[in-house]
C-alpha positions as a Python dict, from the first residue, in 0.01 Angstrom:
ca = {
    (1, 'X'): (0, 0, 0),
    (2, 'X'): (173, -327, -126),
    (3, 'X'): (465, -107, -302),
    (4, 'X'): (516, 95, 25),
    (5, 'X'): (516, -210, 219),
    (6, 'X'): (818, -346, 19),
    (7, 'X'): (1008, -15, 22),
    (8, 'X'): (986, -18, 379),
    (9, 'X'): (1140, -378, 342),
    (10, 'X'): (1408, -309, 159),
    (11, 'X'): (1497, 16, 324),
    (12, 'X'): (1470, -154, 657),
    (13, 'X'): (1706, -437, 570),
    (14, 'X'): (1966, -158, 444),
    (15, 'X'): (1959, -47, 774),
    (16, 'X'): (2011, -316, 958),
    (17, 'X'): (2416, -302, 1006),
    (18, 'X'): (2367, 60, 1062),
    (19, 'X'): (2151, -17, 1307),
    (20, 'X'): (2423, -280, 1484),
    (21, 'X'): (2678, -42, 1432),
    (22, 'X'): (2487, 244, 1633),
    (23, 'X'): (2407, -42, 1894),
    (24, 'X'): (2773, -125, 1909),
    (25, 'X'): (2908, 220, 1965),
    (26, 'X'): (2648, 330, 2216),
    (27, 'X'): (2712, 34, 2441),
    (28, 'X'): (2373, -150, 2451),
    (29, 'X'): (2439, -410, 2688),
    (30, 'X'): (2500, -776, 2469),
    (31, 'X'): (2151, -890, 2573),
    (32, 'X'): (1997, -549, 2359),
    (33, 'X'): (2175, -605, 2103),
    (34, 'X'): (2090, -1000, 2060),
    (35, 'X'): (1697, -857, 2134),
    (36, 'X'): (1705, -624, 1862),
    (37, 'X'): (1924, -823, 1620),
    (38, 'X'): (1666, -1116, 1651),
    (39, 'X'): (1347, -874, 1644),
    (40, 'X'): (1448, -711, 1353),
    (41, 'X'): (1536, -1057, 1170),
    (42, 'X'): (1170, -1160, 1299),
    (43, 'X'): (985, -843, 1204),
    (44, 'X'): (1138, -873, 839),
    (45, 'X'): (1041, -1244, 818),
    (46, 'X'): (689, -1128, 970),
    (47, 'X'): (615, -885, 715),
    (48, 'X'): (741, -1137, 377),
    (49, 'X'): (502, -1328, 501),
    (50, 'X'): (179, -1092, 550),
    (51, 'X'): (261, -906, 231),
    (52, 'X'): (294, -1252, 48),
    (53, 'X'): (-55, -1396, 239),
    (54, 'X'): (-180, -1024, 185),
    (55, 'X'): (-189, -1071, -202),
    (56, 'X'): (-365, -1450, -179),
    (57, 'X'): (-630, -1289, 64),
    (58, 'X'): (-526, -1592, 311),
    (59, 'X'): (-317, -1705, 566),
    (60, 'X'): (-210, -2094, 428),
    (61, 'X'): (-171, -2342, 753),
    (62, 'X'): (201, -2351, 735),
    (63, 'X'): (183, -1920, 765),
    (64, 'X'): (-51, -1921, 1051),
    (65, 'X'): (226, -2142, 1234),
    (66, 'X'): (502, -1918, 1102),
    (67, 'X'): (337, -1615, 1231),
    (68, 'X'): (268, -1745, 1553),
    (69, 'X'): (594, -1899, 1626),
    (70, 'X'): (712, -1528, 1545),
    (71, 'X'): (500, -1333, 1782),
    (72, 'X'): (590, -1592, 2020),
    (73, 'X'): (925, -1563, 1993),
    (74, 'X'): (948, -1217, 2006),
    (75, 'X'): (648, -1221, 2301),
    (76, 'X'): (925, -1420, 2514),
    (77, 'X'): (1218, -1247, 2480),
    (78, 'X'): (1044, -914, 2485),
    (79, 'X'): (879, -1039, 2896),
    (80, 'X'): (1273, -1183, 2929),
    (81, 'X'): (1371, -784, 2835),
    (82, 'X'): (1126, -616, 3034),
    (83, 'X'): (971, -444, 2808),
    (84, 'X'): (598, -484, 2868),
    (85, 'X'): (444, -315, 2619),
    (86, 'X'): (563, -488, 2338),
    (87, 'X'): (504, -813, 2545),
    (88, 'X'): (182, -729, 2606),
    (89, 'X'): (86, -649, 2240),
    (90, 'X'): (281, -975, 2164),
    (91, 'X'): (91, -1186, 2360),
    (92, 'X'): (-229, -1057, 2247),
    (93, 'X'): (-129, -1128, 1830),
    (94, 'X'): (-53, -1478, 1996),
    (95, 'X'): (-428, -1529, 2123),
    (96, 'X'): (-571, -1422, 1800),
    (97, 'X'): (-340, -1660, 1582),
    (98, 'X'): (-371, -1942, 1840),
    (99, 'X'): (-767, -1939, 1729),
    (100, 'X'): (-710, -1882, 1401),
    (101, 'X'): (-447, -2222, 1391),
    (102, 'X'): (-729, -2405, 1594),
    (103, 'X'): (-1001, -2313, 1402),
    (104, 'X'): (-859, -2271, 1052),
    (105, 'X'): (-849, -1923, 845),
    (106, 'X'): (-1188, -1994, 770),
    (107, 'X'): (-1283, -1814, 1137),
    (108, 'X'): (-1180, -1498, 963),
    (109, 'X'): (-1520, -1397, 762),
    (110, 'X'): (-1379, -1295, 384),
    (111, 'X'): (-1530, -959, 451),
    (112, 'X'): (-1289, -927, 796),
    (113, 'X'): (-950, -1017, 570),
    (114, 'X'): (-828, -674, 518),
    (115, 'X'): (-884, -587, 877),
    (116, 'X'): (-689, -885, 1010),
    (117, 'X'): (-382, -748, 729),
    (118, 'X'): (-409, -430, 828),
    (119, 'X'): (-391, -477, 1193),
    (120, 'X'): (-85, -677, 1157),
    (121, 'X'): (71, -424, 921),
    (122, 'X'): (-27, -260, 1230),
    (123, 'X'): (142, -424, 1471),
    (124, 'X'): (450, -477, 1294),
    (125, 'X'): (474, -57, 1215),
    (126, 'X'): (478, -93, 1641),
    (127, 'X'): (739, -273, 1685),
    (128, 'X'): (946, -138, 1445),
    (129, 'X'): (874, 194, 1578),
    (130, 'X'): (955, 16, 1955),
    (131, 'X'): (1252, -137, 1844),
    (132, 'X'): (1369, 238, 1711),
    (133, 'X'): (1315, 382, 2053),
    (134, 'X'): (1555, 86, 2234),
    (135, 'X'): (1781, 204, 1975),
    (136, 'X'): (1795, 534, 2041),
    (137, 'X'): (1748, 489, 2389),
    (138, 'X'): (1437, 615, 2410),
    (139, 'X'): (1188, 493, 2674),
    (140, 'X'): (924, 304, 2507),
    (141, 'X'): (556, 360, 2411),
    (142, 'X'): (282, 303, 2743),
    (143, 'X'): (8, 402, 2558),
    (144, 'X'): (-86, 66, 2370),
    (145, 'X'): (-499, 74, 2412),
    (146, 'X'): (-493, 143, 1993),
    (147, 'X'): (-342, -161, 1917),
    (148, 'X'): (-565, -374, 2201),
}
């Protein structure tokens, strides 16, 4: 899992410019393209940052912050986009890290740690798979209830 998670890294970050070239030809309006420039950046740092907590079996203060600055960030200017499905699966990410940075990681039973990984491998696979379909102009996922 850990070496397909990094190829998908570094295949998605060789496709970034690709991916703003595309944008740029096909006319996505400015505000697209600053949504999906910054989402993409985000997703990236997102993932670093599981895969790196992924291997300690832990989520250190500083990365619960991280991550939910992130999902914040990406919650807001995915409601500011209208695009309510990822907002929606945003906002719920948000909840679960804003207990986890209330409570501490130690909320998270040892035994639940791979489930918490995988569901934000999870999540970020959405996205990415979201942020495809604004790219190819495709309308977006409805049909979230897996991820809830």
């Amino acid at each position: 899992m850990y070496l397909f998670r990094v190829l998908l890294l570094f295949f998605g970050q060789s496709c970034r410019s690709e991916h703003q070239k595309f944008n740029a030809k096909e006319g996505c309006t400015d505000g697209q393209w600053k949504y999906l420039f910054e989402t993409n950046s985000l997703l990236e740092q997102l993932d670093s940052l599981v895969l790196a907590a992924e291997e300690k079996d832990s989520f250190s203060e500083e990365d619960v912050n991280t991550i939910f600055r992130i999902i914040h960030t990406i919650k807001r200017s995915s409601a500011m986009m209208e695009y309510s499905s990822l907002m929606t699966i945003a906002q719920r990410a948000e909840d679960m890290f804003a207990i986890v940075r209330d409570k501490s990681m130690e909320i998270v039973p040892e035994a639940l740690r791979p489930a918490l990984f995988d569901l934000l491998f999870q999540i970020i696979d959405f996205f990415r798979g979201e942020i495809e379909r604004i790219e190819n102009g495709k309308p977006l996922t409805q049909t979230i209830d897996s991820l809830l």
